[in-house]
N, CA, C and O atoms as CSV, one atom per row, in Angstrom:
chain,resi,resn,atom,element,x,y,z
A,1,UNK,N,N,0.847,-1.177,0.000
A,1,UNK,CA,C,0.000,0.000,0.000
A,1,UNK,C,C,0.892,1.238,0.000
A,1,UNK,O,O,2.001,1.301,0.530
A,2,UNK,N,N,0.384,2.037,-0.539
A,2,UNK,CA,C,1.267,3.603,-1.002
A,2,UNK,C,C,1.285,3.917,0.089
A,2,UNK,O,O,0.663,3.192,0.865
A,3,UNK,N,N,2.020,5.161,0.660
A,3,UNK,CA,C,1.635,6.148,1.915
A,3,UNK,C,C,0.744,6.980,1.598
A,3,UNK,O,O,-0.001,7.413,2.478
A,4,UNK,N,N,0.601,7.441,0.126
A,4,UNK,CA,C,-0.288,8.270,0.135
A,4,UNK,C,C,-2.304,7.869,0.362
A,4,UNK,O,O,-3.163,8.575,0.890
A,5,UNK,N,N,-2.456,6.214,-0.420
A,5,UNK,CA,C,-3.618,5.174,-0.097
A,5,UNK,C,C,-3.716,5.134,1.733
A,5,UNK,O,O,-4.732,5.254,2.418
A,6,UNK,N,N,-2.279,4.924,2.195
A,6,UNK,CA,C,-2.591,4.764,3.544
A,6,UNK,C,C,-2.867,5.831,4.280
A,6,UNK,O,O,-3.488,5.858,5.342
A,7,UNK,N,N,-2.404,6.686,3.707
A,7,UNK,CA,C,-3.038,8.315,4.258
A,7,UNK,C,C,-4.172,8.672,4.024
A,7,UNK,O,O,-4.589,9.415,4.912
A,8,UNK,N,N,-5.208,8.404,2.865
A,8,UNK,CA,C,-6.218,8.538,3.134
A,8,UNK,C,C,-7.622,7.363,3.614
A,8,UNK,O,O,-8.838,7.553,3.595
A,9,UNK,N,N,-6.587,5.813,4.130
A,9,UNK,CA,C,-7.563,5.194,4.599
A,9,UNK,C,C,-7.149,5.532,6.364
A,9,UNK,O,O,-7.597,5.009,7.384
A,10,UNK,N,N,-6.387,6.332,6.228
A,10,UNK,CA,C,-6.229,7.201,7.781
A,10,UNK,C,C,-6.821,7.930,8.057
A,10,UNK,O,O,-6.953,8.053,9.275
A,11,UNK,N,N,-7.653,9.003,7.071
A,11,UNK,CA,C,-8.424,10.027,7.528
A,11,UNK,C,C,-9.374,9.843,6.868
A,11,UNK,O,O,-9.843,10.915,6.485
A,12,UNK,N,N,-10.204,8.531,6.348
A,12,UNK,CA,C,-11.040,8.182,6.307
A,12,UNK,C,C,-11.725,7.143,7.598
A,12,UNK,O,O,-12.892,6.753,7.605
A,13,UNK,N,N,-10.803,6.860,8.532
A,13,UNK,CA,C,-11.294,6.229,9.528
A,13,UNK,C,C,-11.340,6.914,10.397
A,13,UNK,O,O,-12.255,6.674,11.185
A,14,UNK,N,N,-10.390,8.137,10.735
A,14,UNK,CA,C,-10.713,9.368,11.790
A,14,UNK,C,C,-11.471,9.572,11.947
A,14,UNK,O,O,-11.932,9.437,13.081
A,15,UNK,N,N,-12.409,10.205,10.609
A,15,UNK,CA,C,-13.942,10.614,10.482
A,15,UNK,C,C,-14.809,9.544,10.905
A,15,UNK,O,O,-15.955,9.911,11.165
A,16,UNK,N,N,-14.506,8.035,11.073
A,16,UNK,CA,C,-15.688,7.455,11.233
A,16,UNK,C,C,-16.506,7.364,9.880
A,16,UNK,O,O,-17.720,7.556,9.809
A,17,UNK,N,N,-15.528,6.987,8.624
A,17,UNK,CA,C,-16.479,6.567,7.518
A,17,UNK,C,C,-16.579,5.496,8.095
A,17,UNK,O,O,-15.901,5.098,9.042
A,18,UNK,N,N,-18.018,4.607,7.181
A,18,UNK,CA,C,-17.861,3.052,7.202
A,18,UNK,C,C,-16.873,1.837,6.574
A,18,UNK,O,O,-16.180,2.087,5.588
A,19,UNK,N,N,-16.858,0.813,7.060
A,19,UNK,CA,C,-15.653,0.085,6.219
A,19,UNK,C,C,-16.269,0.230,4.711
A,19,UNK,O,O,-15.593,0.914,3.942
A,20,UNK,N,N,-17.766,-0.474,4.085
A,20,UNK,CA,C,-18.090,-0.301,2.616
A,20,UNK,C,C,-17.702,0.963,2.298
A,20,UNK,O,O,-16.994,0.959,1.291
A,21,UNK,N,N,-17.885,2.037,2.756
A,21,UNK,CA,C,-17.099,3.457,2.573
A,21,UNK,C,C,-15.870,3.894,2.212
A,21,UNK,O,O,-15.586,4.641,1.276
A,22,UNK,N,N,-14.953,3.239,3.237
A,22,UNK,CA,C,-13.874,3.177,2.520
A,22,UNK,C,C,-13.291,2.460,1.800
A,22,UNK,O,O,-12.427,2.893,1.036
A,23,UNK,N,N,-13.664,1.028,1.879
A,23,UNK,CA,C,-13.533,0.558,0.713
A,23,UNK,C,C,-13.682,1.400,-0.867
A,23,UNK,O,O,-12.790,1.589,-1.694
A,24,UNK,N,N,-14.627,1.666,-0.908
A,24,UNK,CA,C,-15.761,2.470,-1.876
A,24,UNK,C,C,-14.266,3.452,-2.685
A,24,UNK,O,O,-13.452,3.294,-3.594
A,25,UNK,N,N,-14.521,4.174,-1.949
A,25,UNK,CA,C,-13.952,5.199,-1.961
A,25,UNK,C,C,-12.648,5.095,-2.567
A,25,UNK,O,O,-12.478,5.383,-3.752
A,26,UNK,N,N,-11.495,4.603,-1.631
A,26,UNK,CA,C,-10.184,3.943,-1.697
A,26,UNK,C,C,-10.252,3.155,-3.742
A,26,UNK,O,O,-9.493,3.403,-4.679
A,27,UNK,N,N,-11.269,2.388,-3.692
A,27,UNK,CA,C,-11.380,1.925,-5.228
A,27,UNK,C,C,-11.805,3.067,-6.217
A,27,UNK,O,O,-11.434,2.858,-7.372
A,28,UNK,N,N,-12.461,4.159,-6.027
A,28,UNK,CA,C,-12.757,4.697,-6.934
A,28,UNK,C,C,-11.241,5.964,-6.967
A,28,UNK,O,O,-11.282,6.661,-7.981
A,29,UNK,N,N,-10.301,6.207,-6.236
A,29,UNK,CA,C,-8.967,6.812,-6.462
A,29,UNK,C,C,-8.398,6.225,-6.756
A,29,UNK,O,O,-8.030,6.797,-7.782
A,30,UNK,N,N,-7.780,5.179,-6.718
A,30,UNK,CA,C,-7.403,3.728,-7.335
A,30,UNK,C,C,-7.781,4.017,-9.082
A,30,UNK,O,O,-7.065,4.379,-10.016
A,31,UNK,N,N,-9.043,3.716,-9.003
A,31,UNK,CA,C,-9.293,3.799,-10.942
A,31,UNK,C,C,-8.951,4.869,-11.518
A,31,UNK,O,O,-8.407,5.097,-12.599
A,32,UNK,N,N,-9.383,5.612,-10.556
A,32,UNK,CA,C,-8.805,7.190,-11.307
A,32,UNK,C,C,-7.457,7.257,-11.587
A,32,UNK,O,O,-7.165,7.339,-12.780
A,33,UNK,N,N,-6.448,7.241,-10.673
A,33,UNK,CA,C,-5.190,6.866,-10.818
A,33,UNK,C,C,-4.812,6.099,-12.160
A,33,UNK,O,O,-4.116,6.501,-13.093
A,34,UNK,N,N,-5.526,4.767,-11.981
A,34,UNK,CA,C,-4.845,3.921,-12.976
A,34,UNK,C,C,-5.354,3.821,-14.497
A,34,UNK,O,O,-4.825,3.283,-15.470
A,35,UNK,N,N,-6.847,4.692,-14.339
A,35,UNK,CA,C,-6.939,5.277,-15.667
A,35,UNK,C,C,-6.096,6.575,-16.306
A,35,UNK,O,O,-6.520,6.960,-17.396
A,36,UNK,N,N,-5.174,7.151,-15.858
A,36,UNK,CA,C,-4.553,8.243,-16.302
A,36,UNK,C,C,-3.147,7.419,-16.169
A,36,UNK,O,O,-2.230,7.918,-16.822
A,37,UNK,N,N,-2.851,6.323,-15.482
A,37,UNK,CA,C,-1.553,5.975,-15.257
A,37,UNK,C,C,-0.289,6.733,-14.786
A,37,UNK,O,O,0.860,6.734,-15.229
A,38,UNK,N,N,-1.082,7.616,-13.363
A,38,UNK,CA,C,0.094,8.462,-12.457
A,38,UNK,C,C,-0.507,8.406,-11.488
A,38,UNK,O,O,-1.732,8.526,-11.481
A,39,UNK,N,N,0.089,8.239,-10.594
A,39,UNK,CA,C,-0.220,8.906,-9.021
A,39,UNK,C,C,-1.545,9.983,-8.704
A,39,UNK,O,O,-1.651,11.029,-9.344
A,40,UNK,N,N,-2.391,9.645,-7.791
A,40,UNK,CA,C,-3.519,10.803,-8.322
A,40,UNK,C,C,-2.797,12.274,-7.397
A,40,UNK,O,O,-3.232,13.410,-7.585
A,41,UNK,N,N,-2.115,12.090,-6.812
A,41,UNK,CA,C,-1.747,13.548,-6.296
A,41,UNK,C,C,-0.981,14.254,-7.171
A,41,UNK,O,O,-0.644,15.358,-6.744
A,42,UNK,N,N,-0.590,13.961,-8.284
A,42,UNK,CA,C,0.140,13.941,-9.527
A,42,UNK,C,C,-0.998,14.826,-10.723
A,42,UNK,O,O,-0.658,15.657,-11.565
A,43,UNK,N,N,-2.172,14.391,-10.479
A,43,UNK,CA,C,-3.350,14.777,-11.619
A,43,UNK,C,C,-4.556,15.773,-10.938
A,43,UNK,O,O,-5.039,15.624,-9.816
A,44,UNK,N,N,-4.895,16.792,-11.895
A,44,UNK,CA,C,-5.057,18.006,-11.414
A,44,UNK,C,C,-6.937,17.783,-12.085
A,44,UNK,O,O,-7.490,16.844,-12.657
A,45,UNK,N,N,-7.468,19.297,-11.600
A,45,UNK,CA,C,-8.643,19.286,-11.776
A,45,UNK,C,C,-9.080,19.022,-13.213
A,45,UNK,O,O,-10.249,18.647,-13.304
A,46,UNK,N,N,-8.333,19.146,-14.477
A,46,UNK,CA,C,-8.498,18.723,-15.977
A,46,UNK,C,C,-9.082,17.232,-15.860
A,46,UNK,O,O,-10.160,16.870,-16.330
A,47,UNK,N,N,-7.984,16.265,-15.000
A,47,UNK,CA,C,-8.377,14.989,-14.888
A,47,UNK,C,C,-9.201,14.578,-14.489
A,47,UNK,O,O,-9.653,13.516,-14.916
A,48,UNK,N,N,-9.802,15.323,-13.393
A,48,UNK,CA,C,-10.623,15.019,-12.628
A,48,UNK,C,C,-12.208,15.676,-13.226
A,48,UNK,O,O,-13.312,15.234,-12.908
A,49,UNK,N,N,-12.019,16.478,-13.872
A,49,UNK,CA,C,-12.985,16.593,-15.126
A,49,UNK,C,C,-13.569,15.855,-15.882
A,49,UNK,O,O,-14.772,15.671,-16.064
A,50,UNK,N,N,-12.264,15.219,-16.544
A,50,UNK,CA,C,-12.563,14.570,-17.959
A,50,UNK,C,C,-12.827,13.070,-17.340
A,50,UNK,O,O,-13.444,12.311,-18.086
A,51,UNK,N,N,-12.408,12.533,-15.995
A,51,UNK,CA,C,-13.036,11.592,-15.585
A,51,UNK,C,C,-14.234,11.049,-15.068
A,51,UNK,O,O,-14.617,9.898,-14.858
A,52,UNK,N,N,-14.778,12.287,-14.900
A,52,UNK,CA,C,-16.083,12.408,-14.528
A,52,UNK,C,C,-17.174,12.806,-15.437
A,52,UNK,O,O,-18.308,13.142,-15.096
A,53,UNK,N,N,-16.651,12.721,-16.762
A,53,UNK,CA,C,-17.353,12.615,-17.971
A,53,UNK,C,C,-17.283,11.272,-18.955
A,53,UNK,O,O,-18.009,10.861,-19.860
A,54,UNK,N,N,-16.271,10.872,-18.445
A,54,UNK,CA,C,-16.095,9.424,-19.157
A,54,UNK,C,C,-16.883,8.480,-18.246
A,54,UNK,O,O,-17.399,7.460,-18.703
A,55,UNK,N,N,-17.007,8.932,-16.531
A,55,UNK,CA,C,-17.880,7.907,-15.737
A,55,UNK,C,C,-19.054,8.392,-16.382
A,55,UNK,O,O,-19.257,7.666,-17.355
A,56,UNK,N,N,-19.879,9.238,-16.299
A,56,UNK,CA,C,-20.728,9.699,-16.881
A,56,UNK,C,C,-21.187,9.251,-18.215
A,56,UNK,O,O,-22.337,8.822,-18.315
A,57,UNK,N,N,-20.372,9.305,-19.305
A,57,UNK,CA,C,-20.530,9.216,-20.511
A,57,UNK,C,C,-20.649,7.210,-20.801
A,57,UNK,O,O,-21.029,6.649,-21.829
A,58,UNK,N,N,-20.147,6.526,-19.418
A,58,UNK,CA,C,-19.925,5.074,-19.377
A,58,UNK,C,C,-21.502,4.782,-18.817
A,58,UNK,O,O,-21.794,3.646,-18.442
A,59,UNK,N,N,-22.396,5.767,-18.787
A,59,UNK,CA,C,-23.554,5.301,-18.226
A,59,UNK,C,C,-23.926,4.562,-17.263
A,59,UNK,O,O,-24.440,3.450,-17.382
A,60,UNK,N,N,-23.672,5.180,-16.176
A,60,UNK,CA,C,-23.186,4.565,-14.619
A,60,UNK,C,C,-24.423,5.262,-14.192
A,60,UNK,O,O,-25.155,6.173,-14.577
A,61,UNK,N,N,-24.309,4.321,-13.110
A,61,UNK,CA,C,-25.954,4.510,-12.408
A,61,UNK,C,C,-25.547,6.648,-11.396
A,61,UNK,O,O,-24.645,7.348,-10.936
A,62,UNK,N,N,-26.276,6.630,-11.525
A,62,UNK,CA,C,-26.318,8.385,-10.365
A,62,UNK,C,C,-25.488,7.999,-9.301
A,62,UNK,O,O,-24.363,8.498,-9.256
A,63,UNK,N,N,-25.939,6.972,-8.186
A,63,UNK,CA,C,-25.221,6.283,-7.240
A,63,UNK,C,C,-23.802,6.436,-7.419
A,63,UNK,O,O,-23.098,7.147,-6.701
A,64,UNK,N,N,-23.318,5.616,-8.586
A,64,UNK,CA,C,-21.711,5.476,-8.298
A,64,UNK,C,C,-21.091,6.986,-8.810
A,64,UNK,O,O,-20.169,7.582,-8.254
A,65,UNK,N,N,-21.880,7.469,-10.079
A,65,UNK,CA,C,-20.838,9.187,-10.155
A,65,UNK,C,C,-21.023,9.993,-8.524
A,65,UNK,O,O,-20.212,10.668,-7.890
A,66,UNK,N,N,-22.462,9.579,-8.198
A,66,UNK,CA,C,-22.175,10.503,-6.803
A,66,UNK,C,C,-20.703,10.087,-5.899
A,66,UNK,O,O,-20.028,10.839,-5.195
A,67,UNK,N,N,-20.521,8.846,-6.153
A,67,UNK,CA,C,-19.622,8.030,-5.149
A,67,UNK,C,C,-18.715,8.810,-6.024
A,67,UNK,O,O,-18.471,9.961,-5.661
A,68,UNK,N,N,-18.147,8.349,-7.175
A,68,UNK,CA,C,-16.816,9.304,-7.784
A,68,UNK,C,C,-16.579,10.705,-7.155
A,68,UNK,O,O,-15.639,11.099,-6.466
A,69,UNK,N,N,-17.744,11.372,-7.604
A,69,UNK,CA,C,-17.462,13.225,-6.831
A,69,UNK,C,C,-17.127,12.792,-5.571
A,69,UNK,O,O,-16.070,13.289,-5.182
A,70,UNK,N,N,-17.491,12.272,-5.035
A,70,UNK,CA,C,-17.552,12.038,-3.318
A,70,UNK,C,C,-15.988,11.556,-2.826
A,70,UNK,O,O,-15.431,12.199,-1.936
A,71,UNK,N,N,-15.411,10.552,-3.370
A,71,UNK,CA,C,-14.260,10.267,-2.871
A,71,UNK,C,C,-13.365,11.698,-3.764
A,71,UNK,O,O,-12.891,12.651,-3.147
A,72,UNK,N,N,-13.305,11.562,-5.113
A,72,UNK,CA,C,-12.156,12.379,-5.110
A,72,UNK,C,C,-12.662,13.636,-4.668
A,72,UNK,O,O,-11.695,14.353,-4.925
A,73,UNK,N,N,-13.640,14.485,-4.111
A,73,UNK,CA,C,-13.697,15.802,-3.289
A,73,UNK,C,C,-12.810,15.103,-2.169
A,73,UNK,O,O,-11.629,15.431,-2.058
A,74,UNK,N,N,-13.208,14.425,-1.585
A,74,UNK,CA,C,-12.784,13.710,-0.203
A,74,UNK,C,C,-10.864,13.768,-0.117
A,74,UNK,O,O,-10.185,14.245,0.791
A,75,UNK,N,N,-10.424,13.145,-1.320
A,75,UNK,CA,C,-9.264,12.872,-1.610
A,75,UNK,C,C,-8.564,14.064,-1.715
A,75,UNK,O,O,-7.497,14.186,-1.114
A,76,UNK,N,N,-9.156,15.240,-2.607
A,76,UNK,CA,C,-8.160,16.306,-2.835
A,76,UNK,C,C,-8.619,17.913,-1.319
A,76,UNK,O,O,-8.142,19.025,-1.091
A,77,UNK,N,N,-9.536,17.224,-0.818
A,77,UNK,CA,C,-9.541,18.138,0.248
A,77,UNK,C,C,-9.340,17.779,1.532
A,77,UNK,O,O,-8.864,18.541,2.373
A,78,UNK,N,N,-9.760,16.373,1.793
A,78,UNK,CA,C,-8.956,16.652,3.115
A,78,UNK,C,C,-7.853,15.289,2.936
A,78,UNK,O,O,-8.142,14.470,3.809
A,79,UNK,N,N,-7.288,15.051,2.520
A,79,UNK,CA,C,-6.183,14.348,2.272
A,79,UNK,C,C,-4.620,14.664,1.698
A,79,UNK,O,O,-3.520,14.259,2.072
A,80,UNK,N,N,-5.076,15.656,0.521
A,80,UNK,CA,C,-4.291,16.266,0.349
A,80,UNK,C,C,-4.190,17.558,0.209
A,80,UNK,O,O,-3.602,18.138,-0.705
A,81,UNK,N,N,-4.851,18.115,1.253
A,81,UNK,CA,C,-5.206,19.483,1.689
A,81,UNK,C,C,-5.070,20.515,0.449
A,81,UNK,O,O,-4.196,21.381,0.443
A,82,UNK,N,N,-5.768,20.394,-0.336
A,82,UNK,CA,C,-5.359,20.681,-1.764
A,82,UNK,C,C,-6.856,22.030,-1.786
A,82,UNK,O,O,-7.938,21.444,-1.758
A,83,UNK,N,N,-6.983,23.410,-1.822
A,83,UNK,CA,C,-7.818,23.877,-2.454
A,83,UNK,C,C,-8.368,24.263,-3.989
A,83,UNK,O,O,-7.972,25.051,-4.848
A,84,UNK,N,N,-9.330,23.440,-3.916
A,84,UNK,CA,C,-9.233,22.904,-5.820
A,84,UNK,C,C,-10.849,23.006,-5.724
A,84,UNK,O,O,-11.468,22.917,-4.664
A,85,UNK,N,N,-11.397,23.195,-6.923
A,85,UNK,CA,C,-12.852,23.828,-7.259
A,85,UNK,C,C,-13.387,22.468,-7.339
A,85,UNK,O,O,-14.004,22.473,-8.404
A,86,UNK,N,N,-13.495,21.364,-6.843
A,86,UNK,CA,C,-14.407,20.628,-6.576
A,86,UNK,C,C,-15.260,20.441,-6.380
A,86,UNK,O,O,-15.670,19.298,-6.174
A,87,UNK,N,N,-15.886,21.367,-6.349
A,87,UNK,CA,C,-17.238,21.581,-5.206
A,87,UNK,C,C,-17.724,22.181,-6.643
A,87,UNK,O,O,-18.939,22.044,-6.497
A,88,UNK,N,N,-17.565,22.742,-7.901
A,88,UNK,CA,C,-18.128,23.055,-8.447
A,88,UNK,C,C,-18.883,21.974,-9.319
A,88,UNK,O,O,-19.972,22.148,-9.867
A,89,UNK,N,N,-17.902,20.516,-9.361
A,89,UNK,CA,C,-18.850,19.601,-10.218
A,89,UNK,C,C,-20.444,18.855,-9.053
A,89,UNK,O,O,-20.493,18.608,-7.849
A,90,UNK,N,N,-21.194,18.762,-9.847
A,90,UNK,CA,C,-22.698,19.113,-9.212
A,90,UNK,C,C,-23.006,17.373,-8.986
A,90,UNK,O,O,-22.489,16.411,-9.555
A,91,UNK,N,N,-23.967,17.428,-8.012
A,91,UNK,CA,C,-24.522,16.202,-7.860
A,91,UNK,C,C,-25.746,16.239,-8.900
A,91,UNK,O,O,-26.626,17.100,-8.897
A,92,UNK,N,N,-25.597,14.519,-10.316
A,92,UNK,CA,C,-27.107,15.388,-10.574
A,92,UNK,C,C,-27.920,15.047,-9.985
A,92,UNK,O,O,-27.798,14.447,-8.917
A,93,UNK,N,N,-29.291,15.434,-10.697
A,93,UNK,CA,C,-30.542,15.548,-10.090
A,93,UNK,C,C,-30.791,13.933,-10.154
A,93,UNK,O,O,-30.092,13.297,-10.943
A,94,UNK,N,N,-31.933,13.114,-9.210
A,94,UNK,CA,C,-32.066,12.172,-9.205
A,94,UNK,C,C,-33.644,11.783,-9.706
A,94,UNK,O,O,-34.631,12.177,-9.086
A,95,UNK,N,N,-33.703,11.119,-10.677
A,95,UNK,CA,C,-34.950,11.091,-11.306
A,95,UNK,C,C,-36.415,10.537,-10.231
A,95,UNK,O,O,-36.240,9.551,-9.514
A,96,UNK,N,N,-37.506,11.111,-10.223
A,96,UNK,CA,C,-38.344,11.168,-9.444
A,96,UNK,C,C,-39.477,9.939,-10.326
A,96,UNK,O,O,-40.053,10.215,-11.378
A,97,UNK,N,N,-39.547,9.122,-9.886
A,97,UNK,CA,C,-40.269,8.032,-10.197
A,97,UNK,C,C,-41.819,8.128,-9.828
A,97,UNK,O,O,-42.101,8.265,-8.638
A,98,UNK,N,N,-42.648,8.077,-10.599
A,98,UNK,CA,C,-44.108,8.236,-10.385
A,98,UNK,C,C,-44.620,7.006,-9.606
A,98,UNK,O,O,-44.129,5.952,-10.011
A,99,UNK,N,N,-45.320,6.914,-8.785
A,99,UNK,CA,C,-45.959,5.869,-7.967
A,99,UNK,C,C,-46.953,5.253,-8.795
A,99,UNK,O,O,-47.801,5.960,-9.341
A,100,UNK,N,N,-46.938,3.922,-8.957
A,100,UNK,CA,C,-48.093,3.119,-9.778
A,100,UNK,C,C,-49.595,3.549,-8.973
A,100,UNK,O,O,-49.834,3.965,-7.839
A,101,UNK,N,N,-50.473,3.217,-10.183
A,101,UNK,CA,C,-51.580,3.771,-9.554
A,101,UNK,C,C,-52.495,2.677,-9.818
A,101,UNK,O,O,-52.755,2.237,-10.938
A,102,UNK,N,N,-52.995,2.240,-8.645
A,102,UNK,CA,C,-54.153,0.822,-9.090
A,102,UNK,C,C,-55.780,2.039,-9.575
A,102,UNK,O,O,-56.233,3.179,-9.467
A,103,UNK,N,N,-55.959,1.084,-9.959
A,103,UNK,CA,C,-57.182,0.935,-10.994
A,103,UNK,C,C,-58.168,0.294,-9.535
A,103,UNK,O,O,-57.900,-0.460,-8.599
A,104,UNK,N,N,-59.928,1.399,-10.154
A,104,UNK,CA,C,-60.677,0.882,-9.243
A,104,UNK,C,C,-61.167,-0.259,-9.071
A,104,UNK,O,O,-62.035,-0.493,-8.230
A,105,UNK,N,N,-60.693,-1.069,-9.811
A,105,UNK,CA,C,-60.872,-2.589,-9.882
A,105,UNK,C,C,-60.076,-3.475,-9.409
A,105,UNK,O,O,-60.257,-4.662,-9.135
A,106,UNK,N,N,-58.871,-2.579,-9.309
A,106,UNK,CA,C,-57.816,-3.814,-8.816
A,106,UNK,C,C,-57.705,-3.367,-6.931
A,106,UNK,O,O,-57.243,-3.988,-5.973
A,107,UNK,N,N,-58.358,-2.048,-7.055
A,107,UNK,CA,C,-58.550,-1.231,-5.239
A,107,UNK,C,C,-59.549,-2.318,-4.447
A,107,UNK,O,O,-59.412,-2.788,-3.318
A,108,UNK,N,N,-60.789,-2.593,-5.611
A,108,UNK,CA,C,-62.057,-2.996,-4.811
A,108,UNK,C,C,-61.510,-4.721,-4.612
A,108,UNK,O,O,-61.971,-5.356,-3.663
A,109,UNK,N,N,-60.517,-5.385,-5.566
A,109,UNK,CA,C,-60.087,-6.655,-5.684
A,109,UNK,C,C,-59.338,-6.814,-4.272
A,109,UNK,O,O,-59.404,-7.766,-3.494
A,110,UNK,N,N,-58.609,-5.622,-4.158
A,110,UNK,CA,C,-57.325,-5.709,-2.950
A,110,UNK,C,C,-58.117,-5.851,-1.447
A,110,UNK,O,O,-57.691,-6.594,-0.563
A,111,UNK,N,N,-59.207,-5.105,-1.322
A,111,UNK,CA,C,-59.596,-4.527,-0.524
A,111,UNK,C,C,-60.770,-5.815,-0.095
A,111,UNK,O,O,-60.873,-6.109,1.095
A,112,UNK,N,N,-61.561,-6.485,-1.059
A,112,UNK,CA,C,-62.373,-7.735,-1.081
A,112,UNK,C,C,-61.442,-8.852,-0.379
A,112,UNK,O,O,-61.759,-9.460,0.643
A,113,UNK,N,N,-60.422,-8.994,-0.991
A,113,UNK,CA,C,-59.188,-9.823,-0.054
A,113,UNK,C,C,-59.064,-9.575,0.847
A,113,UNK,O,O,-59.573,-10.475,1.515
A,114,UNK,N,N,-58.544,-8.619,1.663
A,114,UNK,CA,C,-58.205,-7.890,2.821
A,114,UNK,C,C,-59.372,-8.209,3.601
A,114,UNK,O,O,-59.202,-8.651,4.737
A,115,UNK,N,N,-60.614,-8.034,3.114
A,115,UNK,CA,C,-61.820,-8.234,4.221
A,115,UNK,C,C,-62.056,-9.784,4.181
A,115,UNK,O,O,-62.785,-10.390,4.966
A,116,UNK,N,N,-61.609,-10.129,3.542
A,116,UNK,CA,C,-62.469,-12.152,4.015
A,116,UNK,C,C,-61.294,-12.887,4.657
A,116,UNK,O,O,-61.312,-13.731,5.553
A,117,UNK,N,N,-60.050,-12.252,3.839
A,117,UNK,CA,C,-58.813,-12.705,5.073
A,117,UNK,C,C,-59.000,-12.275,6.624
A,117,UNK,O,O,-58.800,-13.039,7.568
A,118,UNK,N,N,-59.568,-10.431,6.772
A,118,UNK,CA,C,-59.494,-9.974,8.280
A,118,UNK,C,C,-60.772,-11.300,8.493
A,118,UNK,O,O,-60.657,-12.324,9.166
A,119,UNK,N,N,-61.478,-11.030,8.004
A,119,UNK,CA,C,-62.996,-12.004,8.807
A,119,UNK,C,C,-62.819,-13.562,8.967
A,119,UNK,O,O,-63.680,-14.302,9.443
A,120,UNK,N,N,-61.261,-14.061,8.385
A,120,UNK,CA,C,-61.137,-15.411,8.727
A,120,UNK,C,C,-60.241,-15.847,10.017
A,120,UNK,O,O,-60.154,-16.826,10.758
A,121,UNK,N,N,-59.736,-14.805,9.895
A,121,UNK,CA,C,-58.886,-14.055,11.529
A,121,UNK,C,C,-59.615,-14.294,12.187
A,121,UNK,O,O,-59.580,-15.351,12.817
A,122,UNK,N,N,-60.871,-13.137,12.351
A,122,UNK,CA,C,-61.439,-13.018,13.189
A,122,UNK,C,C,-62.336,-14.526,13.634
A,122,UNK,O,O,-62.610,-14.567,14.833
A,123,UNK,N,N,-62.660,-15.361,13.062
A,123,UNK,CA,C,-63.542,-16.057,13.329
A,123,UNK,C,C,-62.865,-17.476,13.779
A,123,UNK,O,O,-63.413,-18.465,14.264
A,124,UNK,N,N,-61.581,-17.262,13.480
A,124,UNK,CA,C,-60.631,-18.404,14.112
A,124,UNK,C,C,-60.220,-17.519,15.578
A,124,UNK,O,O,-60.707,-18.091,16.553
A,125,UNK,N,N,-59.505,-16.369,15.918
A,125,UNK,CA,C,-59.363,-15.937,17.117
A,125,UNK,C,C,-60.782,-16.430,18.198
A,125,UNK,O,O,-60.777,-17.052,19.261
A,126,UNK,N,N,-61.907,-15.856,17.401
A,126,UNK,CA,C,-63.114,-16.348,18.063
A,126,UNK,C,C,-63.467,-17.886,18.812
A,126,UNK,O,O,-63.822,-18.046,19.980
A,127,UNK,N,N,-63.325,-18.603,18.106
A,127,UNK,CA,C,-62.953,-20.282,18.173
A,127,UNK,C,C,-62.274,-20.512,19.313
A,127,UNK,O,O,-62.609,-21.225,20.259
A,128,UNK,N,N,-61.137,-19.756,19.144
A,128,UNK,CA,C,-59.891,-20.228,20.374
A,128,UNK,C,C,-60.443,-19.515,21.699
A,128,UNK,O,O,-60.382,-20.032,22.814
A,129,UNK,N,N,-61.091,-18.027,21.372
A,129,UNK,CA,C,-61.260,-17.467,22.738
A,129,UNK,C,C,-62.131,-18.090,23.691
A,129,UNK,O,O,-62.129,-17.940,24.913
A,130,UNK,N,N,-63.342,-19.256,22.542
A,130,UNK,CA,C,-64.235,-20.092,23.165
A,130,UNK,C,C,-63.912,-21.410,23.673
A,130,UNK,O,O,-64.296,-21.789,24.779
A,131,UNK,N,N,-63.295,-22.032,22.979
A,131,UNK,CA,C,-62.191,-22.664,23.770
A,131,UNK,C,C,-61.644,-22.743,25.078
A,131,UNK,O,O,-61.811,-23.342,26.140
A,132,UNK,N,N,-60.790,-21.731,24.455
A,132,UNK,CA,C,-59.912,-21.457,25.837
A,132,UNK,C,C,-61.126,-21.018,27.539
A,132,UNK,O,O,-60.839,-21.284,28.706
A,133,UNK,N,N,-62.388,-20.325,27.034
A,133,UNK,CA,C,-62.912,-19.895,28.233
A,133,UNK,C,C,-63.781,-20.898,28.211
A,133,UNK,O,O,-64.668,-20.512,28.972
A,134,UNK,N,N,-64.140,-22.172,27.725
A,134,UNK,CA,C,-65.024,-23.513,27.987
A,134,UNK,C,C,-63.953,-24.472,28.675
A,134,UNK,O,O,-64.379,-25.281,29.499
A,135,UNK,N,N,-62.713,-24.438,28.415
A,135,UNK,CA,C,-62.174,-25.296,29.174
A,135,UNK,C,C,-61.796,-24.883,30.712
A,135,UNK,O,O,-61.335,-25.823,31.360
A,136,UNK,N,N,-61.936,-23.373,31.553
A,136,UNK,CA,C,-61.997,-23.140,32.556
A,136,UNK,C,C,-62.940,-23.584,33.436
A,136,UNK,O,O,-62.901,-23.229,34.614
């Protein structure tokens, strides 16, 4: 392990990331690195640009580019105490998924179930409560 990897799985455990966290993390400076083939304290905000357009452009779920911005902000600010415009690449927006909508037929279907199941409950609890208070 580098000193510089071990330096930031040092002040990634200070903080109290999680282990999947740093794991996470630790791999996505790693690729970055070894997609440019230098040292990432070596590669400047250009790289860190154009890598975050090739994750992007590789059609990666929102999740993992968030994880990309996330470690290398992480990496070039508090690791290598580096003030660098990071903060300007954006989280995007996360697509808002419409809730399925049942149909009044499939409401009155759900709901017809729901009542002969509660009423078979009920009429077995009933059973036992007679039971149980005939055998006293």
């Amino acid at each position: 392990m580098t000193a510089l990897r071990q330096r930031m799985l040092e002040d990634l455990q200070i903080r109290h990331y999680s282990p999947t966290t740093i794991r996470l993390y630790l791999y996505a400076v790693r690729e970055f690195a070894k997609h440019f083939g230098k040292p990432p304290d070596q590669l400047g905000m250009e790289h860190v640009r154009l890598q975050l357009f090739l994750t992007k452009d590789k059609k990666v779920s929102t999740s993992t580019y968030v994880l990309m911005v996330c470690a290398l902000r992480f990496f070039y600010t508090q690791t290598l105490h580096r003030n660098v415009a990071i903060e300007r690449f954006r989280f995007p927006r996360r697509q808002r998924k419409l809730p399925s909508i049942l149909s009044r037929e499939e409401v009155k279907a759900l709901l017809e179930a729901l009542s002969s199941k509660f009423c078979e409950e009920v009429e077995k609890f009933g059973n036992l409560a007679r039971r149980s208070v005939s055998s006293i």
